[in-house]
Phi, psi and omega in degrees: 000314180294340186280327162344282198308318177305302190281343185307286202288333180284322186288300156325322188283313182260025169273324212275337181339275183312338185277328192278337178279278194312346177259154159296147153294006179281341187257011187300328176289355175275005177236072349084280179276350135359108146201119148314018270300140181085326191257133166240128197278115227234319225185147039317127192184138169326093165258165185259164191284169205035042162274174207226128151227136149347115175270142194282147133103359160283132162227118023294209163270129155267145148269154180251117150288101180237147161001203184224132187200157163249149179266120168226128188238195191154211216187114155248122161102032194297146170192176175252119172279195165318132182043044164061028180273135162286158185207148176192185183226085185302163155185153186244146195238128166249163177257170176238139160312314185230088218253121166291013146111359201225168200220139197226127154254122176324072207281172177262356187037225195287352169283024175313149142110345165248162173238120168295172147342134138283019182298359198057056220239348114342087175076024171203036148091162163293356211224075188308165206270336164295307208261354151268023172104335232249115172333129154226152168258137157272119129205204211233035168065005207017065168208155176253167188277148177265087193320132157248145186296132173309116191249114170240128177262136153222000000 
């Protein structure tokens, strides 16, 4: 079940890869209607190039200038648990407009339980792996993160 569950988010990502490298970015919304029995499609859209995120945790602050890309975000293996708790695997996928043909999974390090920027900035050099072609996924591992109130000791 579990390898299962694992091959699940991989098989989908390089079935949908190549149809997404062969459309305009205008049809990006069309895999909107994608479907797959575990994966559900939550968002697709069109970013135009030189849109900006934040890098997390540079100082001074930085921004990332990225690429023309389709965003695509969602849910794999959605179910219901124990006491009606949701359980899922979220994640957000960029496609690059002008995609090299290579696929970088995002790792979350201590930012596990959210799903960052697919942008790739991990492990890829001064240079993210979006804005060197490369398709990346983002997720959030499939559990969320819990905020807890800020506790000052002195």
């Amino acid at each position: 079940m579990r390898a299962q569950l694992l091959r699940s988010p991989i098989c989908f990502l390089l079935a949908m890869a190549p149809n997404l490298w062969s459309q305009q970015a205008s049809s990006c919304t069309k895999l909107l209607n994608f479907k797959d029995p575990g994966v559900e499609i939550s968002k697709a859209a069109s970013i135009r190039a030189g849109s900006t995120v934040p890098v997390p945790f540079s100082a001074p602050p930085q921004i990332l200038v990225l690429p023309a890309y389709c965003r695509i975000e969602g849910v794999i293996n959605q179910r219901i648990g124990g006491g009606g708790e949701e359980f899922g695997i979220n994640f957000a996928l960029a496609m690059p407009d002008q995609w090299n043909g290579d696929f970088l999974m995002q790792g979350g390090g201590g930012g596990n339980g959210i799903v960052n920027p697919p942008v790739g900035l991990t492990a890829s050099g001064d240079t993210p792996a979006l804005t060197r072609g490369y398709a990346v996924v983002s997720t959030d591992t499939g559990h969320k993160t819990i905020t807890a109130p800020l506790i000052l000791v002195s």
